[in-house]
C-alpha positions as CSV (number, residue, x, y, z in Angstrom):
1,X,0.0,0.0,0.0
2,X,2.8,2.4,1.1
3,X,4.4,2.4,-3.1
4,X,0.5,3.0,-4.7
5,X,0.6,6.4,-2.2
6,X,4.2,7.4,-3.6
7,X,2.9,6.9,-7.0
8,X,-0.5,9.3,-6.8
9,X,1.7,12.1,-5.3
10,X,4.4,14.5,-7.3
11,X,7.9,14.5,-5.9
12,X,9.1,17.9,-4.5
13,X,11.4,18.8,-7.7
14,X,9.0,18.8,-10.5
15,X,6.7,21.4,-8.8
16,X,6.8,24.7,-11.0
17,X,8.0,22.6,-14.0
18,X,4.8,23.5,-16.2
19,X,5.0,27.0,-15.3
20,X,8.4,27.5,-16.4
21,X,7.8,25.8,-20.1
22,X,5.0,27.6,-20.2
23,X,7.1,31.1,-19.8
24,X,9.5,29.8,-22.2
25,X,7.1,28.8,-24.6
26,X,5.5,32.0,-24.4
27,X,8.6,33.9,-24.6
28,X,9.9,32.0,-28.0
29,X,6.3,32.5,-29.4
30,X,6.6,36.4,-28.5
31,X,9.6,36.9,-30.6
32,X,8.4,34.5,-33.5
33,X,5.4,37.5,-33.9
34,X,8.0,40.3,-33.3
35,X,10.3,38.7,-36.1
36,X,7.4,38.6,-38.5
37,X,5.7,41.7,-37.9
38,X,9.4,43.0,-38.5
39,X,9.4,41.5,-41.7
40,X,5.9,42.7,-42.2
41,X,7.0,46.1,-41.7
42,X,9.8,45.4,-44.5
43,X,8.1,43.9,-47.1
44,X,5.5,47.2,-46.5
45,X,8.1,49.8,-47.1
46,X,9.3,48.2,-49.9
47,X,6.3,47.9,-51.9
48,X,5.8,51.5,-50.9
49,X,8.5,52.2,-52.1
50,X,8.3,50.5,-55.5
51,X,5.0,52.6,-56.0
52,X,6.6,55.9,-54.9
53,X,9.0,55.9,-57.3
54,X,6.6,54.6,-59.9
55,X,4.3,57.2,-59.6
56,X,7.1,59.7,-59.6
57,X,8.4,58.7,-62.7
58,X,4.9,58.6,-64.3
59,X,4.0,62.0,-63.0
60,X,7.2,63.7,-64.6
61,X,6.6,62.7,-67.8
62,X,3.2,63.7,-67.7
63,X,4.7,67.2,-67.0
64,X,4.2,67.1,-63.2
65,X,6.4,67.3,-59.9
66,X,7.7,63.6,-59.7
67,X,8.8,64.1,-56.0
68,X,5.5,65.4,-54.7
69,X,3.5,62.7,-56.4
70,X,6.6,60.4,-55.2
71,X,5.8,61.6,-51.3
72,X,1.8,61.4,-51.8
73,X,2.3,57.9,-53.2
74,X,3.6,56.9,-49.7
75,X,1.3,55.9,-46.6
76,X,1.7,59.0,-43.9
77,X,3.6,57.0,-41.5
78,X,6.1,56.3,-44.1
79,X,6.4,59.8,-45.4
80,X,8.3,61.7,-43.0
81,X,11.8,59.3,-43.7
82,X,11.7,58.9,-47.3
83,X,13.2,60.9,-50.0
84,X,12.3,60.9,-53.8
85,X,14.4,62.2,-56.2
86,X,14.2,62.4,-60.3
87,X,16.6,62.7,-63.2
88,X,16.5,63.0,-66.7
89,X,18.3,60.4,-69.0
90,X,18.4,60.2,-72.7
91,X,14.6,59.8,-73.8
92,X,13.0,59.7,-70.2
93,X,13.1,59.6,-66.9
94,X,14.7,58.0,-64.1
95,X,12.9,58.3,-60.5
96,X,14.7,56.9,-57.3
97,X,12.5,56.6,-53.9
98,X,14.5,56.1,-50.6
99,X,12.4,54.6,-47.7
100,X,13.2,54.0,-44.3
101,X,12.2,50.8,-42.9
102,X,9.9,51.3,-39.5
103,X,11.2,49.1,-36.1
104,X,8.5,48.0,-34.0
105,X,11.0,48.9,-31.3
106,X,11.0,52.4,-32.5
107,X,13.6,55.0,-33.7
108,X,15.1,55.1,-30.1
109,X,16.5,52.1,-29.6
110,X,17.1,50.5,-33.4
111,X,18.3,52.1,-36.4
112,X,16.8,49.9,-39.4
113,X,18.1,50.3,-43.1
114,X,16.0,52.0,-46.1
115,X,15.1,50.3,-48.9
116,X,15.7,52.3,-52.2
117,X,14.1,51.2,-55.6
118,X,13.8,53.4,-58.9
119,X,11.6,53.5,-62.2
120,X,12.4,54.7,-65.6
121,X,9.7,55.4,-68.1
122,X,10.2,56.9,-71.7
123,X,8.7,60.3,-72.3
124,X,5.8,60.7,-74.6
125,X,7.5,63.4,-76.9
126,X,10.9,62.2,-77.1
């Protein structure tokens, strides 16, 4: 009778065992979701920035300001680090748009790369 007892109770060093793989678990799921929001962010800024300098380019050779339609091409959380620029080459235009990447851990305590991508488009009377 005394082993059946033993066996229906928990010994004294497994107490607190669930509770820490729970935390661990928890803590490796965390940053799994703060890795792919990150990359979320990323892949955001650079289709962003594909259509910035898209619509720039489109803009100037409809006779417009490439770098304002550049800007307004961006989502407003994404306007106040990027940059869009436009240059003239033989028989078009050539429009770069330089976007910084957001950090869910803010400006403060990461500095995260920008992503840069151009378009060139022929103008209509060339």
């Amino acid at each position: 009778m005394i082993p059946e007892l033993k066996q229906g109770r928990k010994r004294r060093g497994e107490r607190g065992a669930m509770t820490i793989e729970f935390v661990g678990t928890i803590f490796i799921v965390l940053m799994m979701l703060m890795i792919a929001w990150q990359a979320f962010l990323g892949m955001h800024a650079l289709t962003q920035a594909n259509s910035a300098a898209r619509d720039a380019a489109r803009a100037v050779t409809l006779g417009d300001d490439g770098r304002t339609a550049g800007k307004q091409a961006l989502s407003r959380s994404l306007q106040s680090g990027s940059e869009v620029t436009c240059s003239q080459i033989a028989g078009g235009v050539t429009c770069r748009a330089q976007v910084k990447i957001p950090s869910i851990l803010g400006d403060r305590f990461s500095s995260m790369p920008s992503i840069t991508r151009s378009a060139t488009m022929p103008r209509s009377g060339d």
